[in-house]
C-alpha positions in Angstrom: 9.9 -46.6 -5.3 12.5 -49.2 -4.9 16.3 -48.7 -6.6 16.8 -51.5 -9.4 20.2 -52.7 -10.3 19.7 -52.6 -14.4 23.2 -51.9 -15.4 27.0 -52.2 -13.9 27.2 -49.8 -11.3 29.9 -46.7 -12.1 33.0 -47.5 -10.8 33.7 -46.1 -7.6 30.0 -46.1 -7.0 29.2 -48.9 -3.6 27.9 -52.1 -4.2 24.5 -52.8 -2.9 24.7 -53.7 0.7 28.4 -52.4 1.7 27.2 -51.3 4.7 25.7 -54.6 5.7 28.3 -56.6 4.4 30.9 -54.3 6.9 28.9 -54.9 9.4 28.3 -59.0 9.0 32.2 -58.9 8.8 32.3 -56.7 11.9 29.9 -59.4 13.6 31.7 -62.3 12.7 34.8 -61.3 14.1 33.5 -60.8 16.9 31.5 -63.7 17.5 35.0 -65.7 17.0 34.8 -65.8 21.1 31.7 -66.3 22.9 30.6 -62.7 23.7 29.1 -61.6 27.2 25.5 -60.6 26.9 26.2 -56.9 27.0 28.5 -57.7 23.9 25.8 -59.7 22.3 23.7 -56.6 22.7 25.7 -54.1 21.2 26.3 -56.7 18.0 22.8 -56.7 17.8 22.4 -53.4 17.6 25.1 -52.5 15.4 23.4 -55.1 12.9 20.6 -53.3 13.3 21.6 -49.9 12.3 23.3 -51.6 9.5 20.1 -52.7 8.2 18.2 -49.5 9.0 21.4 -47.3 6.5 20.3 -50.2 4.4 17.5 -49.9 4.3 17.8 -45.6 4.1 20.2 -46.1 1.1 16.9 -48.0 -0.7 19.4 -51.3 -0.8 17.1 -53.7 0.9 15.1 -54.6 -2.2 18.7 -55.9 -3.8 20.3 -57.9 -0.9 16.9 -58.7 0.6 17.7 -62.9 1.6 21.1 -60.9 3.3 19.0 -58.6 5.3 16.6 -61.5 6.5 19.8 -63.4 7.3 21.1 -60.8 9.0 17.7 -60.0 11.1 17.8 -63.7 11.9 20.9 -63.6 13.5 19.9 -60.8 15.5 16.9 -62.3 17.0 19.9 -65.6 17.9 22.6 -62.4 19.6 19.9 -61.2 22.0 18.3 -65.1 22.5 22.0 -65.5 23.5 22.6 -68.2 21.0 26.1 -67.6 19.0 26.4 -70.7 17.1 22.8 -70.1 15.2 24.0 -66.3 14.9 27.2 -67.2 13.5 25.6 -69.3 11.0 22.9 -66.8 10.3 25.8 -64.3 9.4 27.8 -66.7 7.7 24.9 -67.2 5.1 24.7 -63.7 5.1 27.8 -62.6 4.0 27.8 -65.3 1.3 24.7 -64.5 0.2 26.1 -61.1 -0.3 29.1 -62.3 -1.8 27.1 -64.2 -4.6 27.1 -67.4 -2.9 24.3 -69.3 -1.4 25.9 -71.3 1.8 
């Protein structure tokens, strides 16, 4: 069974996606140099657990175009292409800002 968002969340309680959205952050700043492909690796893998405590928090369902966003730019880290993962994560993060880039 998948979590619905059908009212304002308590306050205090995390926004759908937090996790992710740390970890697009974490990415971006990152990817403000080129990274080596050891680096590339490990962003890609850090995106990837944030996806999998997304997806373990039940999440996934209410950031879903994030998450696809975010698995696209994984497949760009380890491809070793930054500019399409940088763009990838920038829709991502304002995708879960409320924004469609």
């Amino acid at each position: 069974m998948t979590r619905q968002l059908d009212a304002l969340p308590f306050p205090g309680t995390p926004s759908p996606g937090l996790d992710l959205r740390r970890a697009v952050d974490a990415a971006l700043a990152a990817l403000i140099t080129p990274p080596s492909p050891a680096a590339a690796r490990a962003l890609a893998d850090e995106l990837l657990g944030a996806l999998a405590r997304t997806a373990a928090t039940g999440d996934t369902c209410l950031v879903l175009p994030a998450a696809e966003a975010v698995g696209q730019a994984r497949g760009h880290l380890v491809a070793a292409r930054d500019i399409e993962a940088r763009a990838a994560l920038v829709r991502a993060r304002g995708l879960l800002d409320g924004r469609t880039p």
